[in-house]
VOBA-1610 file (N, C-alpha, C; in pm, whole numbers, padded with zeros to 5 digits, always signed):
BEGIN
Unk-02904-00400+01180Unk-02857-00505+01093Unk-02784-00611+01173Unk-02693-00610+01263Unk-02651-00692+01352Unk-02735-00777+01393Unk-02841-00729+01500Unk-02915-00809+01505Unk-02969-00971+01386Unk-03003-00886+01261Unk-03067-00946+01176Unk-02945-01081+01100Unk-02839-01059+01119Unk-02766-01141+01100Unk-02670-01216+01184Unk-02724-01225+01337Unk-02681-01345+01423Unk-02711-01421+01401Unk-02682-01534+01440Unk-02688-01639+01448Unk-02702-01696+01264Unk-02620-01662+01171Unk-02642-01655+01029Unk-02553-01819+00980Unk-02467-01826+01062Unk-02374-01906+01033Unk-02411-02040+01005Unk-02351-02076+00841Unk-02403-02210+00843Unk-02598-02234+00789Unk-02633-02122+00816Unk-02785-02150+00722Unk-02822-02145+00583Unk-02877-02176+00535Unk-02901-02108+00413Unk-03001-02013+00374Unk-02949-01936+00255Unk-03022-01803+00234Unk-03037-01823+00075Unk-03173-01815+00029Unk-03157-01791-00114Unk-03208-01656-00144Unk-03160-01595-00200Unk-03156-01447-00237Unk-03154-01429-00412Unk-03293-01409-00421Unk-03310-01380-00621Unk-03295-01187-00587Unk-03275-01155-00738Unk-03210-01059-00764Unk-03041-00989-00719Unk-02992-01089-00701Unk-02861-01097-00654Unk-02805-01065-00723Unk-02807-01031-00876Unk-02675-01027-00969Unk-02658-00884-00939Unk-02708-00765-00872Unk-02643-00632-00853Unk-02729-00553-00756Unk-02695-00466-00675Unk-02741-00363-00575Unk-02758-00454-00471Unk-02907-00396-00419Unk-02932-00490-00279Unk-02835-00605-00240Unk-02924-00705-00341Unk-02923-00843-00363Unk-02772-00888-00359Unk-02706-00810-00472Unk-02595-00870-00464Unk-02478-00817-00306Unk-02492-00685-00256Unk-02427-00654-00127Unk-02491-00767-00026Unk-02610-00776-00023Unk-02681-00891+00110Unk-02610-01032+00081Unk-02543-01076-00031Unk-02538-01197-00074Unk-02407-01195-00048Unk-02271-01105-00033Unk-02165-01085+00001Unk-02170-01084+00150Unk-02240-01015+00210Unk-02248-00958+00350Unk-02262-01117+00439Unk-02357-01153+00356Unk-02439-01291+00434Unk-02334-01384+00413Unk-02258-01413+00310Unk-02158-01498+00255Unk-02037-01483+00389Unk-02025-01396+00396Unk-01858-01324+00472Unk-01921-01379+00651Unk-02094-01370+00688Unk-02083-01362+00768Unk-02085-01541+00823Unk-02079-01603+00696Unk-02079-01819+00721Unk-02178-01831+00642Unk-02286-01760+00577Unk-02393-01847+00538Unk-02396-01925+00412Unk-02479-02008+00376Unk-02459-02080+00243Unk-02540-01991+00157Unk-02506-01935+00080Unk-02623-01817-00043Unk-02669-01909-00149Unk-02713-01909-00199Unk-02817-01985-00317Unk-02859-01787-00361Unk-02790-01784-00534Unk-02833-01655-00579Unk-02910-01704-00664Unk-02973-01623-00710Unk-03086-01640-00827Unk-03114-01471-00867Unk-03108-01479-01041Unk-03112-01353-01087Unk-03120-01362-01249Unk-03151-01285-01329Unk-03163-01308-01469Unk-03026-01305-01531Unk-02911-01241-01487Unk-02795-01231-01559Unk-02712-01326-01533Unk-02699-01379-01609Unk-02598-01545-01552Unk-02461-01509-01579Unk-02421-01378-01637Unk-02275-01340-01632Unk-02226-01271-01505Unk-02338-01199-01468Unk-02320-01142-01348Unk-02319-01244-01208Unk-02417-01322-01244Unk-02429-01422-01086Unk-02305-01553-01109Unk-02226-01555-01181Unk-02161-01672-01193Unk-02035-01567-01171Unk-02013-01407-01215Unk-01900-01350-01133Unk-01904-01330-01041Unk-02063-01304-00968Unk-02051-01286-00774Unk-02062-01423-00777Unk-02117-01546-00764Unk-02051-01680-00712Unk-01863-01703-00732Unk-01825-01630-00764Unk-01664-01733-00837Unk-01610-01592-00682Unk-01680-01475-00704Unk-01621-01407-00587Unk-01622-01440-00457Unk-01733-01459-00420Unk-01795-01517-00262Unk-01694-01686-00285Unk-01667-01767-00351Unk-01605-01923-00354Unk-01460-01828-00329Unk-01402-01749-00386Unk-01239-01723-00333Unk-01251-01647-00222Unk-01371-01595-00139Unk-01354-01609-00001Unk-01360-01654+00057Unk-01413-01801+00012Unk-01385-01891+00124Unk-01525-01933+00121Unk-01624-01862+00079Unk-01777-01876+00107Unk-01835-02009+00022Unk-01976-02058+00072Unk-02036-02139+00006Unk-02101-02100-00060Unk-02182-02115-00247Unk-02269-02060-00317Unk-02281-02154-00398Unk-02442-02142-00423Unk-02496-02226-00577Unk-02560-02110-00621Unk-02606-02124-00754Unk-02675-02005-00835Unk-02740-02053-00929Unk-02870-02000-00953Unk-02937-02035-01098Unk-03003-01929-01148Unk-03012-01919-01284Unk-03071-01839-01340Unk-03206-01829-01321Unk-03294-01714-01313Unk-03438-01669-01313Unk-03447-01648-01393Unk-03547-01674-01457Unk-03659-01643-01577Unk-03799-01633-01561Unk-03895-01613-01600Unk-04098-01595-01598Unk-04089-01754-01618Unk-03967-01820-01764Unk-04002-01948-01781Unk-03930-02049-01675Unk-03895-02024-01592Unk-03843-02118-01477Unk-03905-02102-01360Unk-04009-02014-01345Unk-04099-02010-01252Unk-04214-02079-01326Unk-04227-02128-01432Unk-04346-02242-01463Unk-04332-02382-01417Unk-04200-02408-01409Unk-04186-02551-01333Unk-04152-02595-01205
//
């Protein structure tokens, strides 16, 4: 994993399924280590509490909701 997250700082990462497990630990991990996260996930209660978390560390994040109907446009 080290490896996989040098040089992280400052890029951006968008990561869907973020609002819990994987998604949401990689989106903390990546956050803590400089990166800008862009989450995307169906629960907008959940991804707007991991964005407000990762922003009082200091981290950068935008987030939008996923849907079947937001992958039509």
């Amino acid at each position: 994993m080290k490896n996989l997250v040098h040089g992280i700082k400052g890029k951006v990462v968008v990561i869907t399924g973020a609002s819990s497990g994987i998604g949401e630990a990689t989106a903390v991990m990546l956050a803590e280590r400089g990166a800008k996260v862009v989450l995307g996930a169906r629960g907008l209660d959940r991804l707007q509490s991991l964005a407000r978390r990762i922003e009082r560390a200091g981290g950068e994040v935008a987030m939008h909701k996923l849907t079947l109907e937001s992958a039509k446009t």
